[in-house]
C-alpha positions as CSV (number, residue, x, y, z in Angstrom):
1,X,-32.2,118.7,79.5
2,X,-31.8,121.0,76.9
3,X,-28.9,120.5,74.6
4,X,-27.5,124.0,73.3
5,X,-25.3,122.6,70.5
6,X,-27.3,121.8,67.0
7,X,-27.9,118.2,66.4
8,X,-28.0,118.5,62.5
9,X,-27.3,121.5,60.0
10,X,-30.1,122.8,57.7
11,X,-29.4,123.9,54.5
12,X,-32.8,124.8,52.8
13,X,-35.0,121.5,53.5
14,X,-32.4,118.8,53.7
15,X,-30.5,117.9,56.8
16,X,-27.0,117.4,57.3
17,X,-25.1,116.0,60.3
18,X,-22.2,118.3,62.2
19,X,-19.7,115.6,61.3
20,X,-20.0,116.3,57.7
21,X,-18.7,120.0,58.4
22,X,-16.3,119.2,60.7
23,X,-14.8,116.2,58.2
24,X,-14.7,119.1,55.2
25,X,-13.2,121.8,57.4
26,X,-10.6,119.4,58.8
27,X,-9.7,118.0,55.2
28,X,-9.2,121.9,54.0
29,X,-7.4,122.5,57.1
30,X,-5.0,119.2,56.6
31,X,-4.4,120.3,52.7
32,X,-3.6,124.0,54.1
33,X,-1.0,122.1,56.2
34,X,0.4,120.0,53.9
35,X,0.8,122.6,51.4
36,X,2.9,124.7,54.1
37,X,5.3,121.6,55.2
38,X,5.4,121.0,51.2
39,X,6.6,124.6,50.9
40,X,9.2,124.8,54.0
41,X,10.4,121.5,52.6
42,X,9.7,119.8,55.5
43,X,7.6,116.7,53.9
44,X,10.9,114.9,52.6
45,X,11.5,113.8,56.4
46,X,8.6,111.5,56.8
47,X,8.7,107.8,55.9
48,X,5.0,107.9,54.2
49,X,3.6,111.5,53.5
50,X,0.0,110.0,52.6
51,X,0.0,108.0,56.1
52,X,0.8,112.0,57.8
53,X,-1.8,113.6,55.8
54,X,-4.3,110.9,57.2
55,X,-3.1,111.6,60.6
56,X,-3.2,115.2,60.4
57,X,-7.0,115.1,58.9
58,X,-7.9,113.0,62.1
59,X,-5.9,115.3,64.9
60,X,-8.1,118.3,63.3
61,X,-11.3,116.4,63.4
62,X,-10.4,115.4,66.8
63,X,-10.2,119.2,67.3
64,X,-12.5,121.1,66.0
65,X,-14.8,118.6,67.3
66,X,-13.8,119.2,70.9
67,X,-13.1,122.8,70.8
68,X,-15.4,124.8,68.1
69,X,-18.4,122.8,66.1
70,X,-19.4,119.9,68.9
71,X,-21.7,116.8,66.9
């Protein structure tokens, strides 16, 4: 019953959980993002821009969680 996945991330002696990765890439990801539909001028069509950015930092959790760094 071996799990292949890591259960924690070591980073000289102290421990970190896989979430905490997968939180930071997500929120670099979502600023990436943002930045882009800020660019294209595509952020002037949504009601509540800092509601979107939320969204958009939980759909990339959701996946990179399921498809690259499982926790």
């Amino acid at each position: 019953m071996n799990n292949p996945f890591p259960h924690e991330l070591a980073l000289g002696d102290v421990y970190y959980s896989p979430l905490l990765l997968v939180v930071f890439l997500a929120f670099m990801a979502a600023v990436v993002t943002v930045l882009i539909l800020n660019k294209l001028k595509l952020s002037h069509f949504f009601y509540a821009p800092s509601y979107v950015f939320v969204a958009i930092t939980v759909l990339y959790i959701v996946l990179i969680d399921t498809y690259w760094i499982k926790f």
